[in-house]
C-alpha positions as CSV (number, residue, x, y, z in Angstrom):
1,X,128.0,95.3,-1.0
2,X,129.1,91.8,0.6
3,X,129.0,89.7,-2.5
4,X,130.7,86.6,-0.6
5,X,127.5,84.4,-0.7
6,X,127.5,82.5,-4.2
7,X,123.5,81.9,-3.9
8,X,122.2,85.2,-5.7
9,X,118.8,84.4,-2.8
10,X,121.2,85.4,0.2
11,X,122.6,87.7,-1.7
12,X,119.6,89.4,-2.5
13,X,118.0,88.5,1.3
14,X,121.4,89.4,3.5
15,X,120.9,93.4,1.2
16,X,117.5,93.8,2.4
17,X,118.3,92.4,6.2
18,X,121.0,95.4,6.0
19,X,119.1,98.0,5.0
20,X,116.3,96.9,7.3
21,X,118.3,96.9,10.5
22,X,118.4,101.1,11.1
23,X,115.1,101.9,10.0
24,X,113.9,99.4,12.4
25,X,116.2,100.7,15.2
26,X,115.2,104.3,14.1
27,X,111.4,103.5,14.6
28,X,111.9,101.8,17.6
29,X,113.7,104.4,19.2
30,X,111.4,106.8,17.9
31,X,108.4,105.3,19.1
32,X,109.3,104.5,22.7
33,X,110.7,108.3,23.3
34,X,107.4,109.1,22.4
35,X,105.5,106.9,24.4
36,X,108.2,107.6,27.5
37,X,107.4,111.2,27.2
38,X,103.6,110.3,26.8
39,X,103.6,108.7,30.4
40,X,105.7,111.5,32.1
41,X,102.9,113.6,31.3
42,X,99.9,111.6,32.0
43,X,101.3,111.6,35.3
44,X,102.5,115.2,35.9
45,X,99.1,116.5,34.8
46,X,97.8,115.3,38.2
47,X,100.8,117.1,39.7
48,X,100.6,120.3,38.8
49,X,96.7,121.0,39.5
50,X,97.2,120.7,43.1
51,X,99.4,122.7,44.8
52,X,101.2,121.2,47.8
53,X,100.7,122.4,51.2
54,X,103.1,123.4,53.2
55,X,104.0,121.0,56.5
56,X,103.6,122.9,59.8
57,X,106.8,123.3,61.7
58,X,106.6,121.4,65.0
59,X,106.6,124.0,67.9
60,X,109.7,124.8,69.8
61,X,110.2,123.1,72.9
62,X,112.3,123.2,76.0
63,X,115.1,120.7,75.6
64,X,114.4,117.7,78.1
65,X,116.8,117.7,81.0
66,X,119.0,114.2,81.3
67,X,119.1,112.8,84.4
68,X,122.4,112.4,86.2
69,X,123.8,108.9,86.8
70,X,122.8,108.4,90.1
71,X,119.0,108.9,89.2
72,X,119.6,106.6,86.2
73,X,120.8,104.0,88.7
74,X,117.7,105.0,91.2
75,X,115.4,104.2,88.4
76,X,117.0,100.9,87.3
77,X,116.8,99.7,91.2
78,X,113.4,100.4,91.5
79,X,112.4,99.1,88.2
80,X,111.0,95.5,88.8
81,X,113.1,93.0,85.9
82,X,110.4,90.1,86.2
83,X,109.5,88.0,89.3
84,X,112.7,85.4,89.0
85,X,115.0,88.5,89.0
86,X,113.5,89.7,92.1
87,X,113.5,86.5,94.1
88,X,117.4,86.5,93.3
89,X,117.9,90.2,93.9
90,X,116.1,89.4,97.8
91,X,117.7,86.0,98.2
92,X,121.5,87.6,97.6
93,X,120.5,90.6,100.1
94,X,119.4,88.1,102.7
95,X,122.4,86.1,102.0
96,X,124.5,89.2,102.6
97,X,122.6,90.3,105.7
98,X,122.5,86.4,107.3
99,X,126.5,86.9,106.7
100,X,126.7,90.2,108.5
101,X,124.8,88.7,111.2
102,X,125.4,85.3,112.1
103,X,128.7,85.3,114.2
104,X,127.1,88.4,116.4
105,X,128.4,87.6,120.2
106,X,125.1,88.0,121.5
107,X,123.1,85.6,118.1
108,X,125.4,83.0,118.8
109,X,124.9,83.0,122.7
110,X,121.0,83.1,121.7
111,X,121.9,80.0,119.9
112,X,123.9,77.8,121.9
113,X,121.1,78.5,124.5
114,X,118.6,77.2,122.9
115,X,120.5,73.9,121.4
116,X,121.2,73.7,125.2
117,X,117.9,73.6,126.7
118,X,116.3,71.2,129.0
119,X,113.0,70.6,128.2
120,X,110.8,71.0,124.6
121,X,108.7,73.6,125.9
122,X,112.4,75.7,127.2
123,X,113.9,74.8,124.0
124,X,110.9,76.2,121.4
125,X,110.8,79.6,124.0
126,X,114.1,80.1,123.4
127,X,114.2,79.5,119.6
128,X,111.6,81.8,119.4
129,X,113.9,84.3,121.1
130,X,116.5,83.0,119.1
131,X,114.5,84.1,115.8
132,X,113.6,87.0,116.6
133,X,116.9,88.5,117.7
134,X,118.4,87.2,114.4
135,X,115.8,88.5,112.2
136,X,115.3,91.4,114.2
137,X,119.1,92.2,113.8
138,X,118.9,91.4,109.8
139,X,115.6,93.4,109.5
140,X,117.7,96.8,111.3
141,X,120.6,96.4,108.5
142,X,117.8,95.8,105.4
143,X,117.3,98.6,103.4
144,X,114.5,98.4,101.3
145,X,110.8,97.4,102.4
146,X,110.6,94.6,100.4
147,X,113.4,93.6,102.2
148,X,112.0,93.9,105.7
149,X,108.7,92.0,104.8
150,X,110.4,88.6,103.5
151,X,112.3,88.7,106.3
152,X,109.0,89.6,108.6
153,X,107.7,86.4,106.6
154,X,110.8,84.0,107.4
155,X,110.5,85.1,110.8
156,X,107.1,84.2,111.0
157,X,107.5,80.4,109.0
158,X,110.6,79.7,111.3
159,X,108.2,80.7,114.6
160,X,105.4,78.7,113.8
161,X,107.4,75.6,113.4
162,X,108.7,76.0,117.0
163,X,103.9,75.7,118.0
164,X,103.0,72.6,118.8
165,X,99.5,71.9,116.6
166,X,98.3,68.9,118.9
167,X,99.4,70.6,122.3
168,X,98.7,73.8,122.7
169,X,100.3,75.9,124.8
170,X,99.1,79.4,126.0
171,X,102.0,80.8,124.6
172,X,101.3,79.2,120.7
173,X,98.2,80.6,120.7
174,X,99.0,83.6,118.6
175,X,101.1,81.5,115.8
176,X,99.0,80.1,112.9
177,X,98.4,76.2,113.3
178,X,100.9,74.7,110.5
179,X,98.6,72.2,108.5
180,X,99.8,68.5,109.2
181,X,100.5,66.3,105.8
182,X,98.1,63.3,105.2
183,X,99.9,60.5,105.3
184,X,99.2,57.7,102.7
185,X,96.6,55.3,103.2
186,X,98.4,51.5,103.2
187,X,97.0,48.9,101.1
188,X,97.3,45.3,101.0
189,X,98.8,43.3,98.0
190,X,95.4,42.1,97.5
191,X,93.5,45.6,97.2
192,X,96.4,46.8,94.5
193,X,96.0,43.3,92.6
194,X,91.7,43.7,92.5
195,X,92.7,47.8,91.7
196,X,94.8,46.4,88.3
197,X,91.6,44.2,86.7
């Protein structure tokens, strides 16, 4: 016994604080391994009624061939990568293609020809040969179909702009008629000012 404290109160109170102290940690202990071992079986008993069913093996399969690289970069051509992707793929192949074709002996010839025409009427003829020797040339080298229809297209928008939509010709009369622009409508200071109140 500690007897330290002069008071004989805390003597008498720090004896039965000691004494205290492992019967409480004894009970404790004792009561929450019970209660611990109380849980674990409310939920085994669940557990063990039902017996658990065995999973079903998944069936055996043939092991799925990879394809070699050249198919991989088949399928990645063909695959579309959005519409902006697309545009760029077909603008760098005519790009390429214009290159290939532009300083053709026989292109250039059809071009000087036309620059060096007489009359309108001689000039559009022969820029309409001009076109389609150029984009007839390009369209042999394209290689996909995509290809060949925009250039079939800017074939097409550079022939119609050699038509003449107010005089027509007998030769225009295949060409779609390009729609003129409006042109705006002039108004006097004092019309604006009267528009403004």
């Amino acid at each position: 016994m500690n007897h330290s404290f002069s008071h004989p109160e805390i003597r008498l109170h720090s004896e039965t604080l000691q004494m205290k102290t492992p019967w409480q940690t004894i009970a404790i202990s004792t009561v929450s391994t019970a209660l611990a071992a109380y849980a674990q079986v409310a939920t085994d008993s669940g557990l063990g009624a039902v017996s658990p069913k065995p999973t079903p093996l998944p069936a055996v399969t043939a092991e799925p061939t990879i394809p070699e690289r050249a198919q991989i970069d088949q399928i990645f051509k063909e695959t579309s990568l959005g519409q902006a992707a697309d545009e760029r793929r077909l603008h760098l192949e005519w790009r390429d293609l214009a290159n290939r074709v532009v300083n053709d002996p026989d292109i250039v010839a059809a071009k000087k020809a036309a620059q060096t025409a007489r009359t309108d009427l001689e000039k559009r003829q022969r820029l309409r040969d001009y076109y389609d020797l150029y984009y007839g040339r390009m369209r042999t080298l394209a290689s996909s179909s995509e290809m060949k229809t925009a250039l079939d297209k800017m074939r097409l928008a550079h022939v119609s702009l050699t038509s003449q939509p107010r005089v027509r010709a007998a030769e225009d009369s295949e060409l779609p008629t390009p729609t003129p622009t409006p042109k705006k409508k002039k108004t006097s200071r004092l019309q604006k000012y009267e528009n403004k109140q």
